[in-house]
Backbone as XML, in Angstrom:
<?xml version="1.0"?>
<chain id="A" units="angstrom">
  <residue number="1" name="UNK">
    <atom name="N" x="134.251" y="88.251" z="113.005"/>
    <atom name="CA" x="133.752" y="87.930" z="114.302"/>
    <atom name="C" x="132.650" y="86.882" z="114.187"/>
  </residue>
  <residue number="2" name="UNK">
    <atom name="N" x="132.864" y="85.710" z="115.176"/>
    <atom name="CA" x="131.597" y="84.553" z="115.074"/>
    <atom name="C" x="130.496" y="85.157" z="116.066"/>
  </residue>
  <residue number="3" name="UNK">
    <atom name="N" x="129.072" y="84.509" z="115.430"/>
    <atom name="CA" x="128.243" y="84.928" z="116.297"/>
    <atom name="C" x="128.096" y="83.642" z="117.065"/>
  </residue>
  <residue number="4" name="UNK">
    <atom name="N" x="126.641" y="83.269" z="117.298"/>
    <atom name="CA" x="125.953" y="82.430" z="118.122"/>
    <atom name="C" x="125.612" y="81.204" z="116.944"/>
  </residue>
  <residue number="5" name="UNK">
    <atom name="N" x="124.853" y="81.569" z="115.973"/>
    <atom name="CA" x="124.771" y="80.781" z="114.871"/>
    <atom name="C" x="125.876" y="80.307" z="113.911"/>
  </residue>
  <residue number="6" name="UNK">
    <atom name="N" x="127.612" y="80.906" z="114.393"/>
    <atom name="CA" x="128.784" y="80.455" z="113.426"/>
    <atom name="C" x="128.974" y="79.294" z="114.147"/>
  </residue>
  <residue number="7" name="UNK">
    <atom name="N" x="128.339" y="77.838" z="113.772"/>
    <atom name="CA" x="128.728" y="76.478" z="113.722"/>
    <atom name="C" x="128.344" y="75.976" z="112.845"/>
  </residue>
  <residue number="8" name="UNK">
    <atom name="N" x="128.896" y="74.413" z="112.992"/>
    <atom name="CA" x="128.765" y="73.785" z="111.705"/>
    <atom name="C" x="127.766" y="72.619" z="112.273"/>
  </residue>
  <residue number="9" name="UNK">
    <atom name="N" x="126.756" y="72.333" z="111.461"/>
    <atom name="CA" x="125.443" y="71.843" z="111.763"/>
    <atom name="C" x="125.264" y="71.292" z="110.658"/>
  </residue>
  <residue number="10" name="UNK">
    <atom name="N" x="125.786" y="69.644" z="110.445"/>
    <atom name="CA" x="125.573" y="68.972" z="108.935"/>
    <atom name="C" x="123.773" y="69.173" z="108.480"/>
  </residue>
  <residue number="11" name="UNK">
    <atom name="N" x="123.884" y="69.310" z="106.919"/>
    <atom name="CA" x="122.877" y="69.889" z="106.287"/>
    <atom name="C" x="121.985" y="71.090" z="107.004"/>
  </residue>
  <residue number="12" name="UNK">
    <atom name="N" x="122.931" y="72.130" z="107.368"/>
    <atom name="CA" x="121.977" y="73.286" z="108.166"/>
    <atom name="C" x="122.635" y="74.197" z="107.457"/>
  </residue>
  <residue number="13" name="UNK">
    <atom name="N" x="122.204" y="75.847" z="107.273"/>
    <atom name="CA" x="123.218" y="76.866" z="107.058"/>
    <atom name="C" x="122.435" y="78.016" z="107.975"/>
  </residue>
  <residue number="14" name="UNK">
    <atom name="N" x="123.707" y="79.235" z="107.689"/>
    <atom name="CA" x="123.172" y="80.392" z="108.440"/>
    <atom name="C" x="122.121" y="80.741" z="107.945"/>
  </residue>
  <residue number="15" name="UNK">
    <atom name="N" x="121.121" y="81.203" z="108.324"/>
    <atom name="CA" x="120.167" y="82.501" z="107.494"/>
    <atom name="C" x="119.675" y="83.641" z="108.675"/>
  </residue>
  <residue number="16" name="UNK">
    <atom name="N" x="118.939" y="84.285" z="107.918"/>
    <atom name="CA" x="118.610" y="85.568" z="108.464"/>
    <atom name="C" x="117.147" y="85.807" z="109.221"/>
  </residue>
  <residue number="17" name="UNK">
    <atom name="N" x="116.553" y="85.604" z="110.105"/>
    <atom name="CA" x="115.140" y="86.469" z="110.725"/>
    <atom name="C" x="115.141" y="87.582" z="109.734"/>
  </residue>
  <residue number="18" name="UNK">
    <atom name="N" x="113.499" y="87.610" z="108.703"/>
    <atom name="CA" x="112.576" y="88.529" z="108.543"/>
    <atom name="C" x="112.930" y="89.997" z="108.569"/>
  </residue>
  <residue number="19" name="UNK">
    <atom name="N" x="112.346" y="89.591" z="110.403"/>
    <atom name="CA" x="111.491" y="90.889" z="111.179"/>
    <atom name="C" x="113.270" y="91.561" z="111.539"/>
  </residue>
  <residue number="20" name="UNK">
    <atom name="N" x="113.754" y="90.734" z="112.939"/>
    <atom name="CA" x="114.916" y="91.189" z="113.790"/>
    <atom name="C" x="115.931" y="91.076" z="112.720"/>
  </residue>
  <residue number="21" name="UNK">
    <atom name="N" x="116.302" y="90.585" z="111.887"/>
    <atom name="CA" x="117.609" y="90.313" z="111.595"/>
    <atom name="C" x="118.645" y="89.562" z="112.379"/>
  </residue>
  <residue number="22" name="UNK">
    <atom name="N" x="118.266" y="88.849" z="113.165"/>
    <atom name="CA" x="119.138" y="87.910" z="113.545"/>
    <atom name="C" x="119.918" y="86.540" z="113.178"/>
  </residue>
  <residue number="23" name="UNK">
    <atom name="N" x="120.859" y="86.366" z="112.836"/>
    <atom name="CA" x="121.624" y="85.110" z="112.580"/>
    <atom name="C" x="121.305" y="84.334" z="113.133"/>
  </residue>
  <residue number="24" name="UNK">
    <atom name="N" x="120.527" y="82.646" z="112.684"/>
    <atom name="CA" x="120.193" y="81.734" z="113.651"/>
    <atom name="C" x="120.816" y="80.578" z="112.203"/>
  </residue>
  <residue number="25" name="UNK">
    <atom name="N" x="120.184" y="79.798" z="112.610"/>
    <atom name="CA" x="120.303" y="78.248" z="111.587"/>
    <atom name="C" x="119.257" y="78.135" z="110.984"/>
  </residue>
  <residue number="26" name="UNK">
    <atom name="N" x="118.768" y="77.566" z="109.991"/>
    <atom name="CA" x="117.487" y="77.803" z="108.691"/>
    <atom name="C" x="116.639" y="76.375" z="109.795"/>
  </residue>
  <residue number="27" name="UNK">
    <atom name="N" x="117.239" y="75.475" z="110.139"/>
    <atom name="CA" x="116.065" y="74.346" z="110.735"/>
    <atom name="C" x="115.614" y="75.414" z="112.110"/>
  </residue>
  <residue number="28" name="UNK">
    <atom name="N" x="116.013" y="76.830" z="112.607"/>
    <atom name="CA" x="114.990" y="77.253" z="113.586"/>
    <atom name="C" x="114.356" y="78.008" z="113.381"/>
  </residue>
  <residue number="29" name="UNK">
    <atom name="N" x="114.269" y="78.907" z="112.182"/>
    <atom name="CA" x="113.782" y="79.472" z="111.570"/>
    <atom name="C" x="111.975" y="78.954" z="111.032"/>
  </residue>
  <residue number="30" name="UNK">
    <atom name="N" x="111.146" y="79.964" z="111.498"/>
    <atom name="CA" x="109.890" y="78.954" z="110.802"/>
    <atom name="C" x="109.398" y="80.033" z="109.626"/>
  </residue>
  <residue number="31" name="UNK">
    <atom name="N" x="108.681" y="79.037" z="108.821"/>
    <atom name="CA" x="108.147" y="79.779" z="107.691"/>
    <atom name="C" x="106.518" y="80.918" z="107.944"/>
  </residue>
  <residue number="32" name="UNK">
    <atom name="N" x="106.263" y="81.653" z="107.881"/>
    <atom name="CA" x="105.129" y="83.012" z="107.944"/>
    <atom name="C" x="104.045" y="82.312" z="106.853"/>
  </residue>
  <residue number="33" name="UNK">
    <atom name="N" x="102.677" y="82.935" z="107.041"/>
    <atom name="CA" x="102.127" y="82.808" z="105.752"/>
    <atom name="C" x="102.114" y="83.448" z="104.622"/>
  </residue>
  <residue number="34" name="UNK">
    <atom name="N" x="102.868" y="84.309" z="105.113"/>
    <atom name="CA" x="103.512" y="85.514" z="103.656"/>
    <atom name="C" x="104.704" y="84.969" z="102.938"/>
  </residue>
  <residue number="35" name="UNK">
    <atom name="N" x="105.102" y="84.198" z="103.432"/>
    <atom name="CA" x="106.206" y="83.345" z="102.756"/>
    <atom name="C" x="107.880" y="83.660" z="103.222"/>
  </residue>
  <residue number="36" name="UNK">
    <atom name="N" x="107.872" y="84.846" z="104.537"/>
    <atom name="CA" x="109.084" y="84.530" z="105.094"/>
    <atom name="C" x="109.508" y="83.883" z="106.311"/>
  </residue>
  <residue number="37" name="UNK">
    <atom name="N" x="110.699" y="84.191" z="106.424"/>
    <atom name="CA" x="111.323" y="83.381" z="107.595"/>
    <atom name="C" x="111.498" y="83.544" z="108.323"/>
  </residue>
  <residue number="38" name="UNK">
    <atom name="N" x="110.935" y="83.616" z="109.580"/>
    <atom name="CA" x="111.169" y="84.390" z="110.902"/>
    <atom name="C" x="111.562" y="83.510" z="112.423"/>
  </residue>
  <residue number="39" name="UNK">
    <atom name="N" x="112.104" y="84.580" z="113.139"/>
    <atom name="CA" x="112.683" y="83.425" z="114.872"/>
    <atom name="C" x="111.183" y="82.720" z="114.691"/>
  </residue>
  <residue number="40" name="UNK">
    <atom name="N" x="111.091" y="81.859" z="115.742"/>
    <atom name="CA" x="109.922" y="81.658" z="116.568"/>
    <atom name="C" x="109.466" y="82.564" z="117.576"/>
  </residue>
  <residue number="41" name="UNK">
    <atom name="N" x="109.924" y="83.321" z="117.914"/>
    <atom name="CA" x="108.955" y="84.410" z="118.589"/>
    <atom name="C" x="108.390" y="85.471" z="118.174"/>
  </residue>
  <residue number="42" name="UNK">
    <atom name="N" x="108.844" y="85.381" z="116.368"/>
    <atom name="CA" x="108.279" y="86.333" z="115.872"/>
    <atom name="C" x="107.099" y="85.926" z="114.968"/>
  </residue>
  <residue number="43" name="UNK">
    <atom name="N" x="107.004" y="84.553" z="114.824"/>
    <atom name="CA" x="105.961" y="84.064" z="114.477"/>
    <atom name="C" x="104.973" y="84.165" z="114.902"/>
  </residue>
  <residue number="44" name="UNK">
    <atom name="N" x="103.778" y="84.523" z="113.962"/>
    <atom name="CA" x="102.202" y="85.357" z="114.098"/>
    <atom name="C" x="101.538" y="83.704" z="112.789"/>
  </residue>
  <residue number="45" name="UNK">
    <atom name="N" x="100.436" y="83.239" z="113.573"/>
    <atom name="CA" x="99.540" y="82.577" z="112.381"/>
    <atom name="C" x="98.722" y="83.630" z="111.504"/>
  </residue>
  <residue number="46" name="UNK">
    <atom name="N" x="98.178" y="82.865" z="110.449"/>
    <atom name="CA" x="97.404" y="83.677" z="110.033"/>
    <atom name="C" x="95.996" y="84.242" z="110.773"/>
  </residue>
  <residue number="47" name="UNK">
    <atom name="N" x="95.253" y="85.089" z="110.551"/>
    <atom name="CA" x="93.991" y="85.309" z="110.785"/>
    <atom name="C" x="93.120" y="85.020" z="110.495"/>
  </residue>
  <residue number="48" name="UNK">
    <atom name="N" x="92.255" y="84.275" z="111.843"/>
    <atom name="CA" x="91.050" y="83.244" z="110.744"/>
    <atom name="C" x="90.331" y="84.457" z="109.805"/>
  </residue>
  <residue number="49" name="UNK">
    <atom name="N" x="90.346" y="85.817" z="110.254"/>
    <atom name="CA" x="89.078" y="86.837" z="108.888"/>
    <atom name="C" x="89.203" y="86.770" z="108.004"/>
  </residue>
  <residue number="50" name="UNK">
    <atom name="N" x="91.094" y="86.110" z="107.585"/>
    <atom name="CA" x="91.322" y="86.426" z="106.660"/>
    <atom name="C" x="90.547" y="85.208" z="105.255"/>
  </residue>
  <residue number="51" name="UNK">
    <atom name="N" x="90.129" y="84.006" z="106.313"/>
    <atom name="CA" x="89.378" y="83.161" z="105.829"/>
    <atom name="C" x="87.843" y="82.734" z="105.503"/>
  </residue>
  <residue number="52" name="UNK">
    <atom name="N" x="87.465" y="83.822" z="106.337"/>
    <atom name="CA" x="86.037" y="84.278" z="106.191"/>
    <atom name="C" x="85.485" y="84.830" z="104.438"/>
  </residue>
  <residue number="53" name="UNK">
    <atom name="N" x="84.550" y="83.702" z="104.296"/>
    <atom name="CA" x="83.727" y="84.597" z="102.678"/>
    <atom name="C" x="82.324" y="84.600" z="102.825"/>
  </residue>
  <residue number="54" name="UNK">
    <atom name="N" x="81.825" y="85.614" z="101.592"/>
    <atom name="CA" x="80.597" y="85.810" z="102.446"/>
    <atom name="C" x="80.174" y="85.202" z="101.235"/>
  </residue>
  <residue number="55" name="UNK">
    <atom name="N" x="78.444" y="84.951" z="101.434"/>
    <atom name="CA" x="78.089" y="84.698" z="100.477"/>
    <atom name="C" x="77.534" y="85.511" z="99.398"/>
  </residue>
  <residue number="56" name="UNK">
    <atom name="N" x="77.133" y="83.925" z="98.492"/>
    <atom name="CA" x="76.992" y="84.672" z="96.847"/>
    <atom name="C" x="76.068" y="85.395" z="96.346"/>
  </residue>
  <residue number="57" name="UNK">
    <atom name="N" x="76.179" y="86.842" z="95.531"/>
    <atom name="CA" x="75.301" y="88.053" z="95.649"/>
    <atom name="C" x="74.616" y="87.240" z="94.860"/>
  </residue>
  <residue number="58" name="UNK">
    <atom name="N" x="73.423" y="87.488" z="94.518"/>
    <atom name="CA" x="72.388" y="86.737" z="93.191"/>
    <atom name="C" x="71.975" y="88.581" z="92.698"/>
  </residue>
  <residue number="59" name="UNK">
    <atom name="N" x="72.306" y="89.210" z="92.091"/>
    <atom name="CA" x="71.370" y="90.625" z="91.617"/>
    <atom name="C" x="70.472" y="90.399" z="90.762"/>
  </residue>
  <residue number="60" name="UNK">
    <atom name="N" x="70.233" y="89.216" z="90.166"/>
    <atom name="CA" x="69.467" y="88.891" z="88.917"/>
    <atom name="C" x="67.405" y="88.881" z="89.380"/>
  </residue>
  <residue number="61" name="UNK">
    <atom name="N" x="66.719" y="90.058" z="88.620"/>
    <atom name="CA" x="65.441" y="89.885" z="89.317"/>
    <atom name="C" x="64.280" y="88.637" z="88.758"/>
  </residue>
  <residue number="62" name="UNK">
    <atom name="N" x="63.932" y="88.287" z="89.872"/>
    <atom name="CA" x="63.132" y="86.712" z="89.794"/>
    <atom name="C" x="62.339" y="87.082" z="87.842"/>
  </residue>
  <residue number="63" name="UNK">
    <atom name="N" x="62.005" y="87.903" z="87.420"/>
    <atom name="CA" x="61.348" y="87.382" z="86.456"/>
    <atom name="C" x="61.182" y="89.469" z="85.532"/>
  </residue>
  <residue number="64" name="UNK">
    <atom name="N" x="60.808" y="89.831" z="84.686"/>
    <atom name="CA" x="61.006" y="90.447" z="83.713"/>
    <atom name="C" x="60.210" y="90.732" z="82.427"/>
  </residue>
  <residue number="65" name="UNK">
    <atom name="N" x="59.953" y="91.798" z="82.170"/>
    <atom name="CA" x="58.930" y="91.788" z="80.786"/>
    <atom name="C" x="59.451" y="92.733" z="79.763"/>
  </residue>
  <residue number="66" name="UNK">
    <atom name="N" x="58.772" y="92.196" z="78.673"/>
    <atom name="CA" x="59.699" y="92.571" z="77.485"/>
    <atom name="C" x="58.901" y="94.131" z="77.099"/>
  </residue>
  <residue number="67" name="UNK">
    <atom name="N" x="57.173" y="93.741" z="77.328"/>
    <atom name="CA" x="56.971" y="95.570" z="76.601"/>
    <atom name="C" x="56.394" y="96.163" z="77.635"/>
  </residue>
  <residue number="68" name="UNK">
    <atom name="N" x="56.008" y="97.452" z="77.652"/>
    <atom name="CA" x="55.502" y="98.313" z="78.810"/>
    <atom name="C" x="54.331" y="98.547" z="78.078"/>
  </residue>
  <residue number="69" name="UNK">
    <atom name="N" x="53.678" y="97.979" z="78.968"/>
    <atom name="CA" x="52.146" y="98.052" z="78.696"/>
    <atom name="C" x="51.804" y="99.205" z="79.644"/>
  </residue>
  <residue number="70" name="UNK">
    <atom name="N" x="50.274" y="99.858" z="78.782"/>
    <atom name="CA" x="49.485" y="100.491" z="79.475"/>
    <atom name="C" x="48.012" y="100.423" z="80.035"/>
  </residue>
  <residue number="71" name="UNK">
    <atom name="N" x="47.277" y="101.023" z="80.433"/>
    <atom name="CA" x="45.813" y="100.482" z="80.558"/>
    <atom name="C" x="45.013" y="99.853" z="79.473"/>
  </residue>
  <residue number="72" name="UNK">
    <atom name="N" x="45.527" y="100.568" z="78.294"/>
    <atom name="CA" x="44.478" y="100.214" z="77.208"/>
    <atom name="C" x="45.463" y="99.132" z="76.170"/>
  </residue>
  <residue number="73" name="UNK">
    <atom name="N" x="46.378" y="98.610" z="76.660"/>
    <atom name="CA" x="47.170" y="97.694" z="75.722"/>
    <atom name="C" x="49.056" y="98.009" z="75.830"/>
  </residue>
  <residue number="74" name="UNK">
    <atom name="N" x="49.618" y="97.687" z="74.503"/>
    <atom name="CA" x="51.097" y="98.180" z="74.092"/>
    <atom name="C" x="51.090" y="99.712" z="74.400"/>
  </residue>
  <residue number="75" name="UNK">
    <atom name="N" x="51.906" y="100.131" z="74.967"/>
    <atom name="CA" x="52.196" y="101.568" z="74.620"/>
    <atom name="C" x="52.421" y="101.893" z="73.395"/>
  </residue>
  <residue number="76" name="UNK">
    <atom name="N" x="51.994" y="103.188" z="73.024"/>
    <atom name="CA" x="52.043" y="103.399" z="71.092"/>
    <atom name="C" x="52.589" y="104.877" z="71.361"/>
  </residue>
  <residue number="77" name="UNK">
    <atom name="N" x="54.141" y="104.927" z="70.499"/>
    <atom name="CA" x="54.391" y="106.157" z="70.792"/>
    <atom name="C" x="53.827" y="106.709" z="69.521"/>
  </residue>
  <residue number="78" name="UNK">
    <atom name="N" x="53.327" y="108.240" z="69.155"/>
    <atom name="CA" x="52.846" y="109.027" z="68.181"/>
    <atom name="C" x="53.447" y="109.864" z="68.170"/>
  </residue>
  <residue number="79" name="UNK">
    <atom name="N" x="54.228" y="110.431" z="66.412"/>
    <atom name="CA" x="55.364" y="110.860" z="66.553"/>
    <atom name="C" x="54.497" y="112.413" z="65.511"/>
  </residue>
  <residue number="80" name="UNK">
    <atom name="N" x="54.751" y="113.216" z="66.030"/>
    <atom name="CA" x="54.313" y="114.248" z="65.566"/>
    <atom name="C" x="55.067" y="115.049" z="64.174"/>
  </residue>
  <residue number="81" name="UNK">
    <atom name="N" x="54.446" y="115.810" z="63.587"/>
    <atom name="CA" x="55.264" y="116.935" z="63.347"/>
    <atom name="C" x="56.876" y="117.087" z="63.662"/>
  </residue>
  <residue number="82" name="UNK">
    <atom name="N" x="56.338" y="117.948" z="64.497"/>
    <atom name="CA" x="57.164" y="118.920" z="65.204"/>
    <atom name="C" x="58.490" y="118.254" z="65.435"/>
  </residue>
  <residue number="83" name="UNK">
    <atom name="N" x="57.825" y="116.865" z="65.927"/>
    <atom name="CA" x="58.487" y="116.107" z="66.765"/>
    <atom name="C" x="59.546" y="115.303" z="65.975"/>
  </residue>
  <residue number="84" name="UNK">
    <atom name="N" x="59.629" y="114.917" z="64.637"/>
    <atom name="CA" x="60.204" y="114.350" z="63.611"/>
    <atom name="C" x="61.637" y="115.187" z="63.646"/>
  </residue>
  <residue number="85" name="UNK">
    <atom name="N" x="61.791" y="116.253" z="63.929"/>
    <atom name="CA" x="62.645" y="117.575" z="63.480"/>
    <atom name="C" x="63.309" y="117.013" z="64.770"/>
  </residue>
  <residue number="86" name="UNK">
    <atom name="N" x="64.876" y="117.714" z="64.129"/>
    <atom name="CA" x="66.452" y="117.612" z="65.293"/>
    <atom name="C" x="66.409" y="118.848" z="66.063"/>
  </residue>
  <residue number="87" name="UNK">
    <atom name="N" x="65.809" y="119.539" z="65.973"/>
    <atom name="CA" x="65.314" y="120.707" z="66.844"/>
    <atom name="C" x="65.258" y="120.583" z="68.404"/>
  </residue>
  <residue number="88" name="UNK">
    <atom name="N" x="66.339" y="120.935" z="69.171"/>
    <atom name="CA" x="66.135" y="120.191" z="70.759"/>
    <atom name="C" x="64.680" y="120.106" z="71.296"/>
  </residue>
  <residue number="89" name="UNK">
    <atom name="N" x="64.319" y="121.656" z="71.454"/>
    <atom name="CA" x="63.425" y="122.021" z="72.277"/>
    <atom name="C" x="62.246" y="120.967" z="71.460"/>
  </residue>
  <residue number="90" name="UNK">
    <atom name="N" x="61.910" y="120.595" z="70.101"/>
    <atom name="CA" x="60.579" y="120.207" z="69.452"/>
    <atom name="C" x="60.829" y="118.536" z="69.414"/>
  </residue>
  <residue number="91" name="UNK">
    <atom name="N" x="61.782" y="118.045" z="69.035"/>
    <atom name="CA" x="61.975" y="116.876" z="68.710"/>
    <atom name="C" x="61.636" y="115.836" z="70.480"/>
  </residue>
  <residue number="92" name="UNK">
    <atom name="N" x="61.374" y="114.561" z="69.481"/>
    <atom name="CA" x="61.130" y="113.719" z="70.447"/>
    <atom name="C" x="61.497" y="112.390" z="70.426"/>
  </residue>
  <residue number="93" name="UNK">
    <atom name="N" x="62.086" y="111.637" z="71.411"/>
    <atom name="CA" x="63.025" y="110.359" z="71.159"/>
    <atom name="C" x="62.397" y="109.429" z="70.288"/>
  </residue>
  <residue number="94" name="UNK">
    <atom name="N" x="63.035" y="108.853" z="69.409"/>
    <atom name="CA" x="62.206" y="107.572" z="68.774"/>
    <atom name="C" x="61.944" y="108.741" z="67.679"/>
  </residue>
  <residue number="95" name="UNK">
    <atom name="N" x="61.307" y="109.738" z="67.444"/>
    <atom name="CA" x="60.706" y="110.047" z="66.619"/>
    <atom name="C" x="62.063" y="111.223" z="65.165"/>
  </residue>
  <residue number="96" name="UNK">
    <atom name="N" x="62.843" y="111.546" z="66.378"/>
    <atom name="CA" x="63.850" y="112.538" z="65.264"/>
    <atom name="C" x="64.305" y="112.035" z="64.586"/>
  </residue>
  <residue number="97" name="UNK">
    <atom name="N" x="64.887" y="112.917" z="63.212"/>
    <atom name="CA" x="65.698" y="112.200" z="62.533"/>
    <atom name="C" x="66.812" y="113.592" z="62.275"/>
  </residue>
  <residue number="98" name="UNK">
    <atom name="N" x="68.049" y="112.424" z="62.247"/>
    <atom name="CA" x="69.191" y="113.464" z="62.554"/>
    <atom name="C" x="69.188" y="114.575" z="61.377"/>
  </residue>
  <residue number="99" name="UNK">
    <atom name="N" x="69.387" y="115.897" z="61.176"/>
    <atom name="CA" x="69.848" y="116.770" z="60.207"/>
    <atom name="C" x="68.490" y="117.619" z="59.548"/>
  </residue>
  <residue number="100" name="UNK">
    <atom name="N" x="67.621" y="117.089" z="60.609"/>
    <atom name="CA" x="66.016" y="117.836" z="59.691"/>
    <atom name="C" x="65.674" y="118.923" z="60.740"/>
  </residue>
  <residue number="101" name="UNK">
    <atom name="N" x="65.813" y="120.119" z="60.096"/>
    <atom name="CA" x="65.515" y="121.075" z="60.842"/>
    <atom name="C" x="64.377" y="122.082" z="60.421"/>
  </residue>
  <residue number="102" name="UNK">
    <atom name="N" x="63.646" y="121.838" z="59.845"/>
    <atom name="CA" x="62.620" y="122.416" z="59.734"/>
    <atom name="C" x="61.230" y="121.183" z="59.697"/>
  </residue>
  <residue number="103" name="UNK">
    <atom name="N" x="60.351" y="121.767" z="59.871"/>
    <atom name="CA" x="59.333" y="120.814" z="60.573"/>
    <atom name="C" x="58.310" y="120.832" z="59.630"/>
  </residue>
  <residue number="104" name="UNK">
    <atom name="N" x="58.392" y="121.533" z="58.496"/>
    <atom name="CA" x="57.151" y="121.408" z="57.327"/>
    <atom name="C" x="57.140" y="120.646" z="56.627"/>
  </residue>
  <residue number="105" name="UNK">
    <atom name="N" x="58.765" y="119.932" z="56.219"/>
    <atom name="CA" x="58.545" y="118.898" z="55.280"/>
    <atom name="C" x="57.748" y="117.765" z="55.668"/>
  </residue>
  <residue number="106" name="UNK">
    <atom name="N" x="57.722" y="117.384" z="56.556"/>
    <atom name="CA" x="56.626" y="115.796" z="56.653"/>
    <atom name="C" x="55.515" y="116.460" z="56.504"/>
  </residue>
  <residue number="107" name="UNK">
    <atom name="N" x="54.429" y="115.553" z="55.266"/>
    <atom name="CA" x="53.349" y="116.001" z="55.245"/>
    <atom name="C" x="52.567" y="114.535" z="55.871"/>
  </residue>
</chain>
C-alpha cells in the first residue's frame, strides 16, 4: 500500500519522523539538537539554560602559613614518657613509636 510520501522526488528518499513515525521525504524532515529527525511540528529548539555557565569557583585561600605559631614563638611539641609508648590511652601523636609497650624503657 502507497502512502502520502510513496513518490519519486529526484535526489529525495522516504524516511521516518523521530517522535510520530510518520513517512514524509528526508528534504521535510528537520534535524533536532539531539541529532534526530523530526516533522516540523515536532520540532522544539534548544533551551537557552541549556547554555547558561556559571562562573569560575576560585577555592584557593588568598595567602597561607607554613608553622603554627604560638604566643611565645614555634609551637614545641614535648614528648613525654608515657607518651613515647603505643599504648592508646598514654601515647601521643608525633611522639609514639609503633610496638613499644611499656613506658620505662626511655630513660
Amino acid at each position: 500500500m502507497k502512502g502520502e510520501a510513496d513518490y519519486f522526488l529526484p535526489g529525495s528518499w522516504n524516511a521516518v519522523c523521530y517522535r510520530c513515525g510518520a513517512k514524509r521525504k528526508a528534504g521535510e524532515l528537520k534535524r533536532q539538537w539531539q541529532g534526530y529527525y523530526v516533522c516540523p511540528e515536532h520540532w522544539e529548539p534548544r533551551h537557552p539554560q541549556d547554555f547558561v555557565r556559571s562562573a569560575p569557583d576560585n577555592p584557593s585561600v588568598p595567602w597561607a602559613q607554613d608553622e603554627q605559631w604560638t604566643f611565645g614563638g614555634p609551637a614545641v611539641l614535648l614528648c613525654t614518657v608515657p607518651g613515647k609508648s603505643a599504648i592508646p590511652s598514654l601515647m601521643m601523636p608525633g611522639c609514639s613509636t609503633p610496638g613499644v609497650t611499656k613506658t620505662d624503657i626511655y630513660v
